[in-house]
N, C-alpha and C positions, 0 to 999 in steps of 0.2 A: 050826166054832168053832176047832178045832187050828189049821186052815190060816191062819186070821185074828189068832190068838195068832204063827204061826211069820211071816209077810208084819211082823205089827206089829215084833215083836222084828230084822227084818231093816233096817225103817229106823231103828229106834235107833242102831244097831249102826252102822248107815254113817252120820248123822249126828253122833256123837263121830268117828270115823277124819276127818273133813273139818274140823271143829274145831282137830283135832290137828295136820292138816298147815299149816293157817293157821297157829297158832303158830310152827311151826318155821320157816317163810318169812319172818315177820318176825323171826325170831331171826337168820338170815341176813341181812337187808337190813340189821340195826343191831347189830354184832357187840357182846358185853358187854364193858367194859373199853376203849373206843376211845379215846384222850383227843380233846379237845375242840379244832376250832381255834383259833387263834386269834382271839380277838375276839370268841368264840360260851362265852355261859355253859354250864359242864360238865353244868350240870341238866337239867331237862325247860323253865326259866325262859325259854330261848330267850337270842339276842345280848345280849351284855353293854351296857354304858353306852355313848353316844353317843361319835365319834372311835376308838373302843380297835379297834383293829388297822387306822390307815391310817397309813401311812410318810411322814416328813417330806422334805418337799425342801427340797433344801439351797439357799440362798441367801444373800446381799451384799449388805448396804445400807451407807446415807450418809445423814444426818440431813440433811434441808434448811439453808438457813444462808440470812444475810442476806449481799447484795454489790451491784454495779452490775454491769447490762449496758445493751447498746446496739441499739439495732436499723441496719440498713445497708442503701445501696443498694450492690450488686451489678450490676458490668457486665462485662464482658471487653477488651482494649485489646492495641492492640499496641506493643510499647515501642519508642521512635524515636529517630532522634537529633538534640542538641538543634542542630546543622548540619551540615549536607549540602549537596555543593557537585559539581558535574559537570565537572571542569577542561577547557577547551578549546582548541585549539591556535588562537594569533592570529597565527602566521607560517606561510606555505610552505615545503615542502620534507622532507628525508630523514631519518629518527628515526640518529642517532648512538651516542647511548648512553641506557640507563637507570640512575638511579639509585637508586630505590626498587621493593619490588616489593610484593605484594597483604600485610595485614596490619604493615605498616611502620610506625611512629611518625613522625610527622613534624611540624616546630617552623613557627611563620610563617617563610613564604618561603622553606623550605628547599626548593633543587633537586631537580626530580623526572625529567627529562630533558630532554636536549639534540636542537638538531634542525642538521644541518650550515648552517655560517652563512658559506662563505667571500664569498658573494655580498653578503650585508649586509654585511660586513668591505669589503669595495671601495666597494659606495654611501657607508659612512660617512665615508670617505676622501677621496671625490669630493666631497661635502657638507664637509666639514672644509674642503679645500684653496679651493673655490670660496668659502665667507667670508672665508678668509687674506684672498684676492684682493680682495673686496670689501669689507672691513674697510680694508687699504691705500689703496684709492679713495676711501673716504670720510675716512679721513684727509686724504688733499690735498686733497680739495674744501674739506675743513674750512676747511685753512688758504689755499687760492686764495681764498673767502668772505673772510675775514678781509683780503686781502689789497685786495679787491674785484676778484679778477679771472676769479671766476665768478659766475654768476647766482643766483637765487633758485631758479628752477625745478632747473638741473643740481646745486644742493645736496640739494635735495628728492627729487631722483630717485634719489641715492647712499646715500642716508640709506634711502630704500624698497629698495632692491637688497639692502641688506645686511641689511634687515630679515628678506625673505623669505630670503637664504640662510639665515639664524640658524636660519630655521624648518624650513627643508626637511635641516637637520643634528641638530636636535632628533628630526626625526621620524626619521632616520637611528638616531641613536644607539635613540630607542625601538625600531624593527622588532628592530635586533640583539638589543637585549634580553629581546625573546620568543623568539627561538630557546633560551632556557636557561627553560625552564617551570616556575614554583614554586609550594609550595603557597598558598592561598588565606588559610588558618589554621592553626593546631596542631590534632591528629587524628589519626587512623591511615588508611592506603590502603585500601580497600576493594573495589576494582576496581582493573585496569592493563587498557587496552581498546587499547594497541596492544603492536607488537615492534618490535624495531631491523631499519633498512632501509625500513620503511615508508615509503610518501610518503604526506605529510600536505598536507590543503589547511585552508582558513581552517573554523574551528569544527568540522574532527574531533575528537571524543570522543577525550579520552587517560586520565582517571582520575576514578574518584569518591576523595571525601575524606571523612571524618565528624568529628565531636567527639563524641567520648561519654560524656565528663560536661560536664552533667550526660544521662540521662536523661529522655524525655519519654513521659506516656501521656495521649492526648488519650480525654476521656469523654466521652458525649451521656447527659446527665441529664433526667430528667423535668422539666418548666417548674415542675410541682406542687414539686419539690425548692429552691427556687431560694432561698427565704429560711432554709433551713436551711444553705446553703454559705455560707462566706466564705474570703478568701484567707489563706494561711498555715494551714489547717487541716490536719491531720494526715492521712494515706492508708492505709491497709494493703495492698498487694501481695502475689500468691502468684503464685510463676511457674510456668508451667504446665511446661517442661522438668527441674524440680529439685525442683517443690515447694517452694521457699526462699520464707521468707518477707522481706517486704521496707517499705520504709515511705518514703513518698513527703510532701509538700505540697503544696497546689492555690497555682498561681499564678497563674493567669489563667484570670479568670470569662468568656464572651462578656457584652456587655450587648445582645445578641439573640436571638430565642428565631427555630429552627428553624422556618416555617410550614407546612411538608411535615411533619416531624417529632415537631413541639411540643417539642422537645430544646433543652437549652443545651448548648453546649460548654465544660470546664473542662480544664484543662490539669495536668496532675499532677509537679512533677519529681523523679528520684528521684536523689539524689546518691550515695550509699551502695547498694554492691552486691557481690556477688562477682565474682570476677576473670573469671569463665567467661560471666556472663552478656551476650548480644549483644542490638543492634537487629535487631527481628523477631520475637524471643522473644512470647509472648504472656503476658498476666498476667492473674489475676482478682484488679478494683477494687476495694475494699470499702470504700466511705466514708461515714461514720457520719451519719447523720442527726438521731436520739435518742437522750440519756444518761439513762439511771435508775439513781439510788439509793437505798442502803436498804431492797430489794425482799427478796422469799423468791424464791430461788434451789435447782433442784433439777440432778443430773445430765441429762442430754437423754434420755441411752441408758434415763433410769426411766419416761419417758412413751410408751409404750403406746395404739394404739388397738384398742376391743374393743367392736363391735358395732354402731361408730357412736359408739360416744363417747368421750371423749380423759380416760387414767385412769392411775393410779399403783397399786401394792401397798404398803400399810403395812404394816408389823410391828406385831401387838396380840398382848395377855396373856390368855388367856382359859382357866378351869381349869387353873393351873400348866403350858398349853402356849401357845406360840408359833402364831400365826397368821396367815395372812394376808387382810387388810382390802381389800378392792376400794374406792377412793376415785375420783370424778369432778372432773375439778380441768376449772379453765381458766387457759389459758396465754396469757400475755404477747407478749415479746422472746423469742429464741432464738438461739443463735449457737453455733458447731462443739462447744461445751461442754458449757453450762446452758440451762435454759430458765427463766423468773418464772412464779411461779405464782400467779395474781389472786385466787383461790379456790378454795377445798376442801382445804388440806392449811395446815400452821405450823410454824412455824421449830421447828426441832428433832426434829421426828418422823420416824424413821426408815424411808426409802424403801427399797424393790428396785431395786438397779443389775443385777443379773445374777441370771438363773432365773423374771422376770416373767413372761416369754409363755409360762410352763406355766404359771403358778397361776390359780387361781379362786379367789370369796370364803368364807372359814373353813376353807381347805386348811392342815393342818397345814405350819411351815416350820422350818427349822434354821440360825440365823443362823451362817456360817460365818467370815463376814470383815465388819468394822463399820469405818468411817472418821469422823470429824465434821471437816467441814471450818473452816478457823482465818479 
């Protein structure tokens, strides 16, 4: 019986000591006095109210607004000139001098080189002298005629002699005249394809010429585009070397449609330019095809796609905080700006232009910078 009294009294005794040490382990894990995080009630209550401890992002909106836009076709062209000309030599012989050189200004008919001409200088002389001669003869015949003391025929024959000489002094004086080579039009040089000294025969290359106003940029338009064009319509131009923007007119429609292509040709010209831009430069066309106005109008940069569907972030009031609203819109017209919005969002409500592609919907927000456009 002792030993069953002192055995009992031993497991008492070590179950209080196990007791004991449980307490103290959890007095360890949850020191007394710790304060509370953030956001987590101080109590035994657990986390505080919904939102309370998540940090705002900072964002930038712009109220929708009402405007026009347009939609466009978009093609790429390369700018030309409105003439070009390949000057060619129509005399023989030795380049003398030049008088223009590559990027030159040049007026109609202004000399562009000489080619040595002493040899036409003698035909023309020989031709000259040989009408004298036969100019004189048909004067006396004239008057032997008259007198009756030539015939019909040796009148006739004097009258033809002097005709061809006329001719063969004309063509005289033309040959001399191409040895001095002039421009075709006003323009600037744009090639010089020979040197001095060269010998030239009939139809060598000696120089391109251009005019470069105006400007031209030929488009091939979809046939489907065709009753939205008309001549005199406005163009918008971006040159791909400057990025300058630029503004053209369509002046000539084709009245045939491409059958390889299914394309029209329209001809764009652009009179107005900067001093630097050249033919060859390339431009992207953008010629409007539909006007809308009166539409809801947002920045471009606020539409967002997420998950598959095309969305915007509003700004809403929700418990004296700011948040933001996940909105499914559909969009319109679009252009390097704005985009129309056909549904899901109204004029005046304030979109995220900058900080969208972090939020989610009822993520607290801090509007930093607000615009409303006029």
């Amino acid at each position: 019986m002792n030993r069953l009294r002192i055995v009992l009294i031993y497991v008492v005794v070590l179950a209080v000591a196990m007791v004991g040490c449980s307490g103290d382990q959890a007095t360890k894990e949850q020191p007394q006095g710790k304060p509370a995080a953030h956001g987590e009630a101080r109590g035994p209550t657990g986390p505080g109210r919904k939102g309370e401890g998540r940090s705002a992002i900072p964002v930038a909106t712009r109220s929708a607004f009402t405007g026009s836009i347009a939609s466009y076709y978009k093609a790429t062209a390369t700018l030309e000139a409105e003439k070009q000309a390949q000057v060619l030599a129509r005399a023989t012989g030795v380049v003398e001098a030049l008088m223009v050189e590559e990027g030159a200004e040049v007026v109609t008919d202004a000399p562009l080189l000489t080619i040595a001409n002493d040899e036409y200088r003698l035909r023309l002389q020989q031709a000259v002298a040989r009408t004298a001669n036969l100019h004189s003869k048909f004067d006396r015949m004239e008057a032997m005629k008259a007198e009756q003391l030539s015939t019909e025929e040796e009148f006739e024959a004097a009258r033809s002699d002097l005709a061809s000489a006329e001719a063969d002094e004309g063509l005289a004086r033309l040959a001399l005249s191409y040895t001095t080579v002039r421009s075709p039009f006003a323009g600037r040089v744009t090639a010089r394809l020979v040197d001095v000294g060269q010998n030239l025969t009939l139809n060598t290359p000696l120089f391109v010429v251009a005019d470069f106003h105006p400007l031209l940029a030929r488009v091939h338009v979809p046939s489907r585009e065709f009753n939205k064009l008309r001549r005199d319509q406005l163009v918008d131009l971006v040159l791909d070397s400057s990025g300058a923007r630029l503004q053209g007119r369509i002046t000539l429609i084709s009245p045939v449609i491409d059958p390889n292509s299914g394309t029209i040709k329209i001809t764009v010209e652009v009179s107005d330019y900067p001093a630097n831009t050249r033919p060859g430069d390339f431009a992207e066309v953008q010629i409007v095809t539909e006007r809308r106005n009166d539409v809801v109008l947002i920045p471009r940069a606020a539409v967002v796609t997420d998950k598959g569907e095309t969305v915007v972030f509003v700004v809403t009031e929700a418990e004296g905080e700011q948040q933001a609203e996940r909105r499914v819109v559909t969009v319109g017209f679009s252009d390097d700006e704005n985009a129309q919005i056909l549904a899901g969002l109204a004029e005046g409500e304030p979109v995220v232009v900058q900080g969208q592609r972090s939020l989610k919907h009822g993520a607290r927000v801090k509007v930093l910078t607000e615009s409303v456009a006029h």
